[in-house]
N, C-alpha and C positions, 0 to 999 in steps of 0.2 A: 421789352427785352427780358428774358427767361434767363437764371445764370444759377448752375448748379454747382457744387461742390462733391466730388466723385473721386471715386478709388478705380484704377484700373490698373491690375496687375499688382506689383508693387506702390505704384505711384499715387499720389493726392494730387488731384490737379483742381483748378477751375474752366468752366467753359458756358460758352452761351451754347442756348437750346435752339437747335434748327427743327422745328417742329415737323415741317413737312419733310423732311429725310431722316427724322429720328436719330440725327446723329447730334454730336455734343462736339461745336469748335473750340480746339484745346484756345485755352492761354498761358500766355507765356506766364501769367502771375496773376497774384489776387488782386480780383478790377477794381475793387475798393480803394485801392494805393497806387496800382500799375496803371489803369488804364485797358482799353479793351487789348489790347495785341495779342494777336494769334500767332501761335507754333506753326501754325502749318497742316497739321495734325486734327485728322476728327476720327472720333471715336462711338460707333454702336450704341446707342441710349441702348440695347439691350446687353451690352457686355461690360456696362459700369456701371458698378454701386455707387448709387446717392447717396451722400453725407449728410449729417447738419449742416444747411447751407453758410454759416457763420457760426462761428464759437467767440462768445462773446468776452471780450478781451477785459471788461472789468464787473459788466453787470449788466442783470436784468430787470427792468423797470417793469414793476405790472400796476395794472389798475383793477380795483374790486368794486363790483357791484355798478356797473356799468352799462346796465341793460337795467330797463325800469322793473320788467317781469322777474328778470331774477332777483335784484335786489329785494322784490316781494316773498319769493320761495325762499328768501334767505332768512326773513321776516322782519324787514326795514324799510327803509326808503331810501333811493337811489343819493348818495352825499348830494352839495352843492357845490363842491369844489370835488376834484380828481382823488380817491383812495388812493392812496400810492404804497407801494410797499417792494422789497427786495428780494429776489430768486437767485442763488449761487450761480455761476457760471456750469460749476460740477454739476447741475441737475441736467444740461442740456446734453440730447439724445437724439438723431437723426432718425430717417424714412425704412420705417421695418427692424428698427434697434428695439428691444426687451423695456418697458414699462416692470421695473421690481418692485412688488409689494410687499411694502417693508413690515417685517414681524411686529413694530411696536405700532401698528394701525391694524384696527378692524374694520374702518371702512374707507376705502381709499374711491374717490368720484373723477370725471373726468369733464373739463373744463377747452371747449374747442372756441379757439380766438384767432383774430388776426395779429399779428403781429410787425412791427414796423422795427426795419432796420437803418440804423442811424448813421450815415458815411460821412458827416466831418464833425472838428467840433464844434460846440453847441452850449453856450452858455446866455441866457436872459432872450430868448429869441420869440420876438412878436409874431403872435400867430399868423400874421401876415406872409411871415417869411418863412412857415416851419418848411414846407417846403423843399426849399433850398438847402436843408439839411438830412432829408430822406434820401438815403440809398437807393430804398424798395421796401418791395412787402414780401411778408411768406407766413406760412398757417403755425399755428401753438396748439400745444394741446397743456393748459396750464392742470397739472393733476393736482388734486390733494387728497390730504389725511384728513376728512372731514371730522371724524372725533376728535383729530388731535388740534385741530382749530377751533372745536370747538372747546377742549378743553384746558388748552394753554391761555388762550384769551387774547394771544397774538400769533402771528401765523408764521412765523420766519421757519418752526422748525415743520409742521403740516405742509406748507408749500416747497421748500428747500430739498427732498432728497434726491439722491442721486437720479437720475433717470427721468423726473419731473418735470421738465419739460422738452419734451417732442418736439423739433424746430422741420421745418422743408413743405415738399419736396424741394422747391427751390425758391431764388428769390427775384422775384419781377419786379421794374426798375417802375411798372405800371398799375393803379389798381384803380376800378368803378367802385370809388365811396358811394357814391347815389344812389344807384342801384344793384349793388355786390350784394348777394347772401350768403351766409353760414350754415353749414347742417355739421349734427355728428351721428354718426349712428355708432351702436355697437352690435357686432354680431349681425349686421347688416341691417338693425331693428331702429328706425331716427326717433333719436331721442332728444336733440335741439337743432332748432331751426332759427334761425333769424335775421333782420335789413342790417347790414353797415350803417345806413341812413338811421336807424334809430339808437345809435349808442349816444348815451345823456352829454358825454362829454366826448366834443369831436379829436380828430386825431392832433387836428393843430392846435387846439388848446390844451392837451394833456401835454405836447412839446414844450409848450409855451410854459407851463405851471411848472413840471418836471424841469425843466431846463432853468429854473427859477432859482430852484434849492439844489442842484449839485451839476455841475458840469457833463453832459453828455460825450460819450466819445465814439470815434468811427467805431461799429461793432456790435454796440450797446444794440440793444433789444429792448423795444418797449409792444407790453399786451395790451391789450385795448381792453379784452374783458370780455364777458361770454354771457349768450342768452339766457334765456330761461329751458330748464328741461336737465338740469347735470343731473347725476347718479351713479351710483355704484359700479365699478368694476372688478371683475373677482377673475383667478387664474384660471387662462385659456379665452378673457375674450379678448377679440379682438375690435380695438376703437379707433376708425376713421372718421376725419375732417376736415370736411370739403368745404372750398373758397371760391365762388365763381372768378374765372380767372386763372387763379393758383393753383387749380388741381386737387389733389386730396393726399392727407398724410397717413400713414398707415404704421400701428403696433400694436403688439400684444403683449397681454398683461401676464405676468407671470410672479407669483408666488416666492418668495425669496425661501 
């Protein structure tokens, strides 16, 4: 099940995606807490704007280096246990919202992941069960200030600004880890590709570790982490990525 987060007229609503009539069935509230109930009401997928399909109510969990190739172009080796590190909520940015590159970076890259949304809570949870505390999934595009990661020596403020992470189009309640891929291109040109099957550290164990050391809650976003092939984006391009399954997210990069 497909469930978008859209603006239509004045309104924010949420709705599951009827794929084959391209309409969007309203609900009465967010399914995350409400439950599916529908208005009554369906709505044009061509006359609503997509949102971030979730705004993340206290944080976002990402993981680095996560793919064994990148972890190489990064010039390391892939941890033993999950990177973990924290992304503001204010960075998160929806399908065709503005990527700002911020004046104190010269080289800002762009990072295409999966992303896993967390629907209850979630504290010490055996990978057996992580499971039972997914939402769904929906695509990221985790950006950074690559010199300024590289030259703080920690990332909070390189990963952190506003705009920084691209969340949608939407969130599916389903996802093929086994055989799911990644691409991103920018300007239409792919620049990463990659298996779901091959991230070092699977979804339910970065739940399991993450969920170890701080309480997750419905809302919460965790990245999984991104292949090999990131690089540079400069004002006017434009960087989509695609989740088999999920669709692809789409923004452009502009210039502060």
């Amino acid at each position: 099940m497909k469930i978008a987060r859209f603006s239509h007229g004045e309104t924010i609503s949420f709705g599951i995606v009827d794929e084959e009539e391209h309409e969007l069935v309203v609900l009465k509230s967010d399914p995350m807490f409400a439950g599916y109930e529908p208005t009554g009401e369906r709505v044009a997928l061509a006359a609503a704007t997509l949102l971030a399909p979730v705004i993340p109510r206290s944080k976002i969990v990402a993981v680095g280096k996560n793919y064994r190739e990148h972890a190489a172009e990064m010039g390391g080796e892939a941890p033993s246990e999950p990177l973990l590190f924290l992304k503001p909520n204010t960075s998160v940015i929806g399908p065709s919202d503005v990527i700002v590159l911020p004046p104190q970076s010269e080289r800002v890259e762009h990072e295409g992941e999966v992303a896993v949304v967390i629907g209850r809570i979630a504290k010490n949870v055996a990978e057996a069960d992580a499971a039972s505390v997914i939402f769904g999934y929906t695509i990221a595009n985790d950006v950074t200030a690559r010199d300024l990661q590289q030259r703080d020596g920690q990332w909070a403020r390189a990963k952190g600004f506003d705009t920084f992470c691209p969340l949608g189009p939407v969130i599916d309640t389903e996802l093929d880890l086994e055989h799911g891929t990644i691409e991103t291109s920018v300007n239409g040109e792919r620049r990463q590709e990659g298996r779901l099957a091959d991230m070092v550290h699977s979804i339910p164990a970065i739940i399991a570790y993450a969920s170890s050391v701080f309480t997750l809650l419905p809302g919460d976003v965790i990245l999984t982490g991104t292949p090999a092939g990131v690089g540079p984006i400069v004002d006017g391009d434009t960087v989509e990525v695609s989740v088999s399954g999920l669709g692809t997210l789409s923004n452009r990069a502009r210039r502060a």
